[in-house]
DOKOL-489151 format. One record per residue (C-alpha): residue number from 1; residue in three letters; x, y, z. Coordinates in Angstrom, 3 decimals. Each point is the difference from the previous one (the first is absolute). Layout:
BEGIN
<r nr="NUM" rest="Ala" X="X" Y="Y" Z="Z"/>
...
This chain:
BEGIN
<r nr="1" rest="Unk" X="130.250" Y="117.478" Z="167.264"/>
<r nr="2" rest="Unk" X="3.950" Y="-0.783" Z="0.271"/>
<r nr="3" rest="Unk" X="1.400" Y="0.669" Z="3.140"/>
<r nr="4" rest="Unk" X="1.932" Y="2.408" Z="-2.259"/>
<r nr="5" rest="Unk" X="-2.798" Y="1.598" Z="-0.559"/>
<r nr="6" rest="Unk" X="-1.396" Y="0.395" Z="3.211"/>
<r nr="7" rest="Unk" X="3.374" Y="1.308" Z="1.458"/>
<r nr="8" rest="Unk" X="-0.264" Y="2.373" Z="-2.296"/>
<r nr="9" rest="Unk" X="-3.363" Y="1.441" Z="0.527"/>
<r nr="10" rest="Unk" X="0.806" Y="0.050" Z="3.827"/>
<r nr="11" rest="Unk" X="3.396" Y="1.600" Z="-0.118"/>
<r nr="12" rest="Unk" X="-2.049" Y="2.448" Z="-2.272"/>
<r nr="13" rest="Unk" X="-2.435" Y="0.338" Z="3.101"/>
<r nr="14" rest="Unk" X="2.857" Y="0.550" Z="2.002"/>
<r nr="15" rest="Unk" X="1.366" Y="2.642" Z="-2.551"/>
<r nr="16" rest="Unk" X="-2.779" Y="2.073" Z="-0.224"/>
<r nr="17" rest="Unk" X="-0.533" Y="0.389" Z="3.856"/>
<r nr="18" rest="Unk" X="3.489" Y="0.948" Z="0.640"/>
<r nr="19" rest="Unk" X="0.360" Y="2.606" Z="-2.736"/>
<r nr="20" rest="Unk" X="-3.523" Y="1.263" Z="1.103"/>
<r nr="21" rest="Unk" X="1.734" Y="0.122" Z="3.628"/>
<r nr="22" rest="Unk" X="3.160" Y="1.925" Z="-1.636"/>
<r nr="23" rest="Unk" X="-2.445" Y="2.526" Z="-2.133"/>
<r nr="24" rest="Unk" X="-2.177" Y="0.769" Z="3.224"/>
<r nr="25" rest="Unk" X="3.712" Y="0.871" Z="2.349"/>
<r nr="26" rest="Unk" X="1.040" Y="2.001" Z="-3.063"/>
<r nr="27" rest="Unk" X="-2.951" Y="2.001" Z="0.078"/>
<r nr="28" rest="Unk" X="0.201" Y="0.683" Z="3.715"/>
<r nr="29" rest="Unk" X="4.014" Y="1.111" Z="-0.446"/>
<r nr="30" rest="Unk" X="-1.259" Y="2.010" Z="-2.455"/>
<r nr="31" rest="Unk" X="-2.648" Y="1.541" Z="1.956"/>
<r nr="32" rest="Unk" X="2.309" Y="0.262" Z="3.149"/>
<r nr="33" rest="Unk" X="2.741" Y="1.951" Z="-2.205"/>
<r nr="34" rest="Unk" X="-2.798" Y="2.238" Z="-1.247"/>
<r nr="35" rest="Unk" X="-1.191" Y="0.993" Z="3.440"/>
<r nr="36" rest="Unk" X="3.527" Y="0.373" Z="1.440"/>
<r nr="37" rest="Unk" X="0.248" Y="2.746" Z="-3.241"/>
<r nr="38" rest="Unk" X="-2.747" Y="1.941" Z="0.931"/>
<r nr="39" rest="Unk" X="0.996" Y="-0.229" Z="3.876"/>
<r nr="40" rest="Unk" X="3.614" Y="1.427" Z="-1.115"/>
<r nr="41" rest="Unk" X="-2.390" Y="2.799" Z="-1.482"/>
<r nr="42" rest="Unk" X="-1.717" Y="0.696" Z="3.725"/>
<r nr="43" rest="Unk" X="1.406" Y="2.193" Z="2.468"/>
<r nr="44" rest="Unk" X="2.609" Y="-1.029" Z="2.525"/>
<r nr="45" rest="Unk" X="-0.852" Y="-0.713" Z="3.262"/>
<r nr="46" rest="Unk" X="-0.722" Y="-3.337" Z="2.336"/>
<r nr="47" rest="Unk" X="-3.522" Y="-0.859" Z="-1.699"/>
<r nr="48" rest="Unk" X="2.059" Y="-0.033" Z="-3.672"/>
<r nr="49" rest="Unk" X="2.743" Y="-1.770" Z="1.298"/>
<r nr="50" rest="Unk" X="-1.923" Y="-2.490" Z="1.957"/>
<r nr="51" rest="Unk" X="-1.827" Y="-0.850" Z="-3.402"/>
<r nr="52" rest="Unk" X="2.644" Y="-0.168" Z="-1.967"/>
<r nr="53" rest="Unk" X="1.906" Y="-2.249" Z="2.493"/>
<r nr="54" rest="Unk" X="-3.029" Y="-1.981" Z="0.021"/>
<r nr="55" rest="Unk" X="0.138" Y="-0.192" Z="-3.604"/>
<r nr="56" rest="Unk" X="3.613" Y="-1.209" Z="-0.164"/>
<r nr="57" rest="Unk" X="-0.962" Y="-3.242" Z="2.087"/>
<r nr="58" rest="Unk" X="-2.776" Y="-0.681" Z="-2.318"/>
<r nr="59" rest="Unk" X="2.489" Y="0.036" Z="-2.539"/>
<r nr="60" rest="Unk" X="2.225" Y="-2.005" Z="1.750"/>
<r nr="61" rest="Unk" X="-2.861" Y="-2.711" Z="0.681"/>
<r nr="62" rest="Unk" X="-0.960" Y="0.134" Z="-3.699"/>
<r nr="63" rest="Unk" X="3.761" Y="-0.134" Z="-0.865"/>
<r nr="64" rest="Unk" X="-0.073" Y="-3.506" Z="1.891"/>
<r nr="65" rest="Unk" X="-3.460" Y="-1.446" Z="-1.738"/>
<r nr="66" rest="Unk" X="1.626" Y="0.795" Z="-3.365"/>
<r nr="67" rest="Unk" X="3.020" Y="-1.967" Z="0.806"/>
<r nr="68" rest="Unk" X="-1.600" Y="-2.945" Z="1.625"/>
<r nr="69" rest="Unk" X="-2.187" Y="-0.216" Z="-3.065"/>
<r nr="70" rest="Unk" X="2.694" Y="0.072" Z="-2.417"/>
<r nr="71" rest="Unk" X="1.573" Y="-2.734" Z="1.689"/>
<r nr="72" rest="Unk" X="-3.224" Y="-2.098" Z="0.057"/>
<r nr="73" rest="Unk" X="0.316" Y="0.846" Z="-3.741"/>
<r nr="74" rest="Unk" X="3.162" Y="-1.728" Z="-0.583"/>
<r nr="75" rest="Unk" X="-0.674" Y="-2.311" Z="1.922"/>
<r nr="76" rest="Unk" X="-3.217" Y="-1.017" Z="-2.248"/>
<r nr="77" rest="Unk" X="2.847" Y="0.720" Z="-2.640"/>
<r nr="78" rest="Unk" X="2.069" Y="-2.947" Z="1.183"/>
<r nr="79" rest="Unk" X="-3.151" Y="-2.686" Z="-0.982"/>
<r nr="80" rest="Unk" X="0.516" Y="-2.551" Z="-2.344"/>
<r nr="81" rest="Unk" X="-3.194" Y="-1.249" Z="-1.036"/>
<r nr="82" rest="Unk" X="1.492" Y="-2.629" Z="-2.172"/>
<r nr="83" rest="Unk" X="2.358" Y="-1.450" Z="2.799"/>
<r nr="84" rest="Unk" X="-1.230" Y="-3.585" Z="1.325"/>
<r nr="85" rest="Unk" X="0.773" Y="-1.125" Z="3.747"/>
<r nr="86" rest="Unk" X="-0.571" Y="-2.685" Z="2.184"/>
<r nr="87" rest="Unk" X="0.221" Y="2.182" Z="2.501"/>
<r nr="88" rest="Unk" X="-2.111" Y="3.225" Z="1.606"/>
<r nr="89" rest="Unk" X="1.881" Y="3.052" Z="-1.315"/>
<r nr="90" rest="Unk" X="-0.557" Y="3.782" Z="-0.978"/>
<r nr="91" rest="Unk" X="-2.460" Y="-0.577" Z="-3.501"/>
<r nr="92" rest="Unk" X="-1.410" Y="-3.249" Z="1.212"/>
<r nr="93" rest="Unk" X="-3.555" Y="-1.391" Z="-0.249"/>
<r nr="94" rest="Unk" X="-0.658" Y="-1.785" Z="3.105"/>
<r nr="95" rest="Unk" X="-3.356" Y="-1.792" Z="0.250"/>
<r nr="96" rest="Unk" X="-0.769" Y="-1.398" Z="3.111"/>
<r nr="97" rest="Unk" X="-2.964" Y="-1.341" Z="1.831"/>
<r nr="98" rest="Unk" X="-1.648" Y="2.996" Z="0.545"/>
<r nr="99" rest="Unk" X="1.411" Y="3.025" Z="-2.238"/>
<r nr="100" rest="Unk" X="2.682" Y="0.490" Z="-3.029"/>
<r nr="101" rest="Unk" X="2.514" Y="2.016" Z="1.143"/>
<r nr="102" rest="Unk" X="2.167" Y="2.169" Z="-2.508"/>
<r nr="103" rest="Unk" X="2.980" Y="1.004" Z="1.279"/>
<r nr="104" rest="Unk" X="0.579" Y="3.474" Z="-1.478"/>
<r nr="105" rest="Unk" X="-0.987" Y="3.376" Z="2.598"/>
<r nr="106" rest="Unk" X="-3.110" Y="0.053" Z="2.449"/>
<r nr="107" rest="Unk" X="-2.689" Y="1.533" Z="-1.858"/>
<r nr="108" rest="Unk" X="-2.361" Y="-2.294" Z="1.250"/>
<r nr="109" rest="Unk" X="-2.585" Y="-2.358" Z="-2.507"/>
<r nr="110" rest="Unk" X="-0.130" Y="0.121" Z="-3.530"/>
<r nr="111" rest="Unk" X="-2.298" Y="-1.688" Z="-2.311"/>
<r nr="112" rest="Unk" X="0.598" Y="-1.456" Z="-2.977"/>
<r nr="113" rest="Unk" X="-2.440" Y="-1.836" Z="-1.830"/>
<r nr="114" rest="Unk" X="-2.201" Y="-0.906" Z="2.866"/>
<r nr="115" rest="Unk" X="2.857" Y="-0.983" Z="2.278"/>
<r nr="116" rest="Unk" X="1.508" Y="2.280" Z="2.790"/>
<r nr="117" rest="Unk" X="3.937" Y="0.022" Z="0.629"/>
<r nr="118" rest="Unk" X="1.119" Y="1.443" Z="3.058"/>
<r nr="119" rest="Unk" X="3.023" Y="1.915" Z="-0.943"/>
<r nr="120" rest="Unk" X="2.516" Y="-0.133" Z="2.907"/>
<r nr="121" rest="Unk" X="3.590" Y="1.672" Z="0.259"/>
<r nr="122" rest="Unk" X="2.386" Y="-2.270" Z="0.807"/>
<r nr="123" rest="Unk" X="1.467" Y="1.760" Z="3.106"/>
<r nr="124" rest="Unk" X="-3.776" Y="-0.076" Z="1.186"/>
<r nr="125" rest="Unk" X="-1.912" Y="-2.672" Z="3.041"/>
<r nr="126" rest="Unk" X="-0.667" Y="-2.596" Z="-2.570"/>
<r nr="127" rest="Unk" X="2.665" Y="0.540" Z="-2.493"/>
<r nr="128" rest="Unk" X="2.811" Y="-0.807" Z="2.744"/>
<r nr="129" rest="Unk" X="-1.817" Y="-3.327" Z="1.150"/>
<r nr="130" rest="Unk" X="-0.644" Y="-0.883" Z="-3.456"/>
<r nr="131" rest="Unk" X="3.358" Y="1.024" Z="-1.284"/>
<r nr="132" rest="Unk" X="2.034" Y="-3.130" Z="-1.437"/>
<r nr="133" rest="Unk" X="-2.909" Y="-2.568" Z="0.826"/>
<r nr="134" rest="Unk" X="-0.757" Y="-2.584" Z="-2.697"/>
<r nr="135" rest="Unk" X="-3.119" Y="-2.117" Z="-0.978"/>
<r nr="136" rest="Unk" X="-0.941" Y="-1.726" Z="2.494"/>
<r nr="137" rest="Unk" X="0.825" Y="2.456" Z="3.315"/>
<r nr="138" rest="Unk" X="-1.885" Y="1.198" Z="2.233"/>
<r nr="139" rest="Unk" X="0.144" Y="3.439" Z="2.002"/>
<r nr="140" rest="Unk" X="-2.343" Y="1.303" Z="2.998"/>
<r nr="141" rest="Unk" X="-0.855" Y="3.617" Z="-0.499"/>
<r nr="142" rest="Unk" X="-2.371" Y="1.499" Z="2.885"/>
<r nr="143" rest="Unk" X="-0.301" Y="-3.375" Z="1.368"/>
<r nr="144" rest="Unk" X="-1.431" Y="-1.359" Z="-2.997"/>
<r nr="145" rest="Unk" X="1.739" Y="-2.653" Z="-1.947"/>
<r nr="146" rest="Unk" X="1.088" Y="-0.023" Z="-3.860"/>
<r nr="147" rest="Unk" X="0.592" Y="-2.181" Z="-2.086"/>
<r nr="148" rest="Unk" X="2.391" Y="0.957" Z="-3.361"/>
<r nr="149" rest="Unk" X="-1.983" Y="-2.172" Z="-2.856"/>
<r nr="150" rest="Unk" X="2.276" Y="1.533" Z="-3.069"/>
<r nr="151" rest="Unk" X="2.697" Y="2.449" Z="-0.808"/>
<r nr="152" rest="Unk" X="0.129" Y="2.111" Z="-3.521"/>
C-alpha cells in the first residue's frame, strides 16, 4: 500500500470516530432540550427549578463536547496526506523502534493490514517530544528511549 493510501484509510479511522463522537453529543443535546421541554411543562416550585437548572449545566457541558469535537474535526481537516516532510509534523508517519506513530488526534491504535498505528494528537505526551524530530532522533518517553527510524 502507498503511504497515500494508508494516510488515507487512517485519517478515515480518524473520521469516523470523531463524527461518531459528534452524532453521540448531538443526541444527548437533543435529549437534554427534550427534557428541559417537558420540565417547562411541570409545576413551579424548587424541585422543577432545581431540575431544570440542572438541566441547563448539562447543556452547557454538552455545549462544550460539541465544540471541542468540531475543532478536533478541523483539525483532522487541516491533514495533507500527500504532503512529504523530513520532519515530525501534524499527518506524519513516524516509525520508530517500537511503534508508528501517526500524528493526527489520540484515538489510540488502529490496524491496518496487520500493522497497528498509534494515532497521537500533536499537542499530546509523545506528539510534543516527537514534534520536528527527523530520522535518526531519539526521544525518552516514560523513561524509555526511542529511536525515530523514518518519517512519511
Amino acid at each position: 500500500m502507498t503511504v497515500v493510501g494508508l494516510k488515507a484509510q487512517l485519517v478515515e479511522h480518524c473520521d469516523s470516530q470523531v463524527d461518531d463522537r459528534y452524532k453521540k453529543i448531538r443526541r444527548t443535546i437533543a435529549g437534554i432540550e427534550e427534557s428541559l421541554f417537558e420540565e417547562s411543562k411541570s409545576s413551579v416550585g424548587d424541585k422543577h427549578e432545581t431540575a431544570r437548572a440542572m438541566l441547563q449545566i448539562d447543556r452547557e457541558n454538552a455545549g462544550r463536547q460539541l465544540h471541542e469535537i468540531e475543532k478536533v474535526a478541523q483539525l483532522l481537516n487541516k491533514i495533507d496526506i500527500k504532503a512529504k516532510s523530513d520532519y515530525v509534523r501534524l499527518g506524519s508517519l513516524v516509525y520508530t523502534d517500537k511503534f508508528i506513530y501517526f500524528i493526527s488526534i489520540s484515538i489510540g491504535t488502529v490496524s491496518v493490514e496487520n500493522t497497528d498505528y498509534l494515532c497521537v494528537a500533536l499537542n499530546s505526551p509523545v506528539g510534543l517530544l516527537i514534534s520536528g524530530k527527523k530520522e535518526g532522533d531519539e526521544f525518552v518517553l516514560n523513561g524509555i528511549l526511542y529511536k525515530i527510524k523514518i518519517v512519511k
